[in-house]
N, C-alpha and C positions, 0 to 999 in steps of 0.2 A: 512567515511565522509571527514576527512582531506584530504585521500589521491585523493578524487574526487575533492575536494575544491582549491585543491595546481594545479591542469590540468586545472581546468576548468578556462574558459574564463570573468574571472571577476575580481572587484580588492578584493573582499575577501577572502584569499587564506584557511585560519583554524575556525575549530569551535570555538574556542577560539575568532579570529576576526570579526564571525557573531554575535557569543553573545555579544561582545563588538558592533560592529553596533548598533544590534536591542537594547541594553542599551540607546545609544548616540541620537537611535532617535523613544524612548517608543513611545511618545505618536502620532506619524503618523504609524510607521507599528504593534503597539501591545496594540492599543485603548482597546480595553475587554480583552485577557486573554495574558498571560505571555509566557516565552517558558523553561519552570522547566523540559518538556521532554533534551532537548537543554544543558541546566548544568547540571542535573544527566547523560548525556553522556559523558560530558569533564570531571566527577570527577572520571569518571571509566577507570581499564586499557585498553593495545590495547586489539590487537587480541591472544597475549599473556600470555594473563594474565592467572592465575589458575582459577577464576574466570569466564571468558569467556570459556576456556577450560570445565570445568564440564560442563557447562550448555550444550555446545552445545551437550558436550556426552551423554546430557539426550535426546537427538531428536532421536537419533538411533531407539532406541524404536517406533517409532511414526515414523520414517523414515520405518520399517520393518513392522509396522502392515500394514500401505498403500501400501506398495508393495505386499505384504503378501494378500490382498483382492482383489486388481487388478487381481493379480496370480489368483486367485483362483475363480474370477468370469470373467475372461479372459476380462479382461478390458483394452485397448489400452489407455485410460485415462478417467479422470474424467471431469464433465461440473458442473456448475451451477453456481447461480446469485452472483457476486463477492463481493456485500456489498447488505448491506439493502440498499431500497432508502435512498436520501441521508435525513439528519435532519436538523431541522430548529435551528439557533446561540440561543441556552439559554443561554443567559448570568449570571443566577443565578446561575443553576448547572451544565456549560459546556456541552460537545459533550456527548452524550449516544449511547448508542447500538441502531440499528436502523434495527434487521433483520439478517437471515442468514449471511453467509460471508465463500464464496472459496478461497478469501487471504488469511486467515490467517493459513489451515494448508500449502500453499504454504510458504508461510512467515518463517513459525515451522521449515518444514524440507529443502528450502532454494531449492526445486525442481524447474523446470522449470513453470512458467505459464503465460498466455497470458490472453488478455482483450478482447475485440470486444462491441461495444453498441449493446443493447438488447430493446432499444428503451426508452422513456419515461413512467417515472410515475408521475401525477400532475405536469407536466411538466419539472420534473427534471432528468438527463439521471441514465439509469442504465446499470450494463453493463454484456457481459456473461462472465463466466472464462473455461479455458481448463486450465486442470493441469495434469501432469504424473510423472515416476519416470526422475530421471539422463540420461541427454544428448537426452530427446524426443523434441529437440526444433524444428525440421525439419516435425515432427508429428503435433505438435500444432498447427504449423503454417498453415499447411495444411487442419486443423480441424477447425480451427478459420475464416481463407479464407474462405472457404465450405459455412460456417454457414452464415459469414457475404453478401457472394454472395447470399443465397438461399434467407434469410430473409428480406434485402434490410432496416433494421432497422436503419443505420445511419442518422439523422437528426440534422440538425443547430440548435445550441440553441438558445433560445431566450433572449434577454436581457430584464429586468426587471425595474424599476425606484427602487433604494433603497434611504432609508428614512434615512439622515447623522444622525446618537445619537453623541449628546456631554457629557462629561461624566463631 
């Protein structure tokens, strides 16, 4: 994150300086919930660390059974709906699980995967995912194309009147 922060074109250069922002100005960008994801990442080390280290070594596994089934069911890659529809702001108990999700073993083993809209549910978009092992991004994209040509699912969303809560 830093080192995308310190490139990018803005005047927030480190996570250290977003967290300090979004402190400076709570109550316009963080009216209902906090960003506790945000500072358990600045209190952890880099990429470094032993910490970071093990864990990632525990994906291998989970990196190897996915390739391992693709192999074996001759699979060029994987599809499906990349989150549940999306969920409506609880503000008492936060964001919930809301449905499958093909982000997250992309997420795990840090493989390549792509998006494409899969159209609307209750009028909120959802979207397809293509995922495979290491260096198929010329694949996906090809797969993703295909799909989003065939199906013609891309549509404008709609904008809503939301109702301002003062807290």
């Amino acid at each position: 994150m830093n080192k995308y922060l310190a490139s990018a074109n803005g005047k927030v250069k480190s996570l250290k300086e977003l967290i300090a922002f979004d402190l400076e100005n709570e109550k316009k960008v963080m009216p209902f919930f906090k960003q506790e994801i945000l500072t358990e990442s600045e209190a952890k080390g880099g990429l470094d660390s032993k910490e970071y280290l093990d864990a990632l070594s525990k994906t291998n596994g989970f990196r190897k059974t996915i390739l391992d089934l693709m192999t074996a069911s001759k699979l060029d890659a994987l599809s499906g709906i990349t989150n549940g529809p999306a969920c409506c702001i609880d503000l008492v108990n936060g964001d919930y699980d809301n449905g499958p999700s093909l982000s997250t073993p992309a997420a795990i083993t840090g493989f390549p995967h792509i998006t494409v809209p899969m159209g609307l549910f209750h009028g909120l978009p959802i979207g397809l995912s293509f995922y495979a092992g290491s260096y198929t991004e010329p694949l996906l994209i090809s797969l993703a194309y295909s799909y989003e040509q065939a199906s013609m699912k891309r549509e404008r969303p709609g904008f809503r009147t939301v109702v301002n809560v003062e807290l």
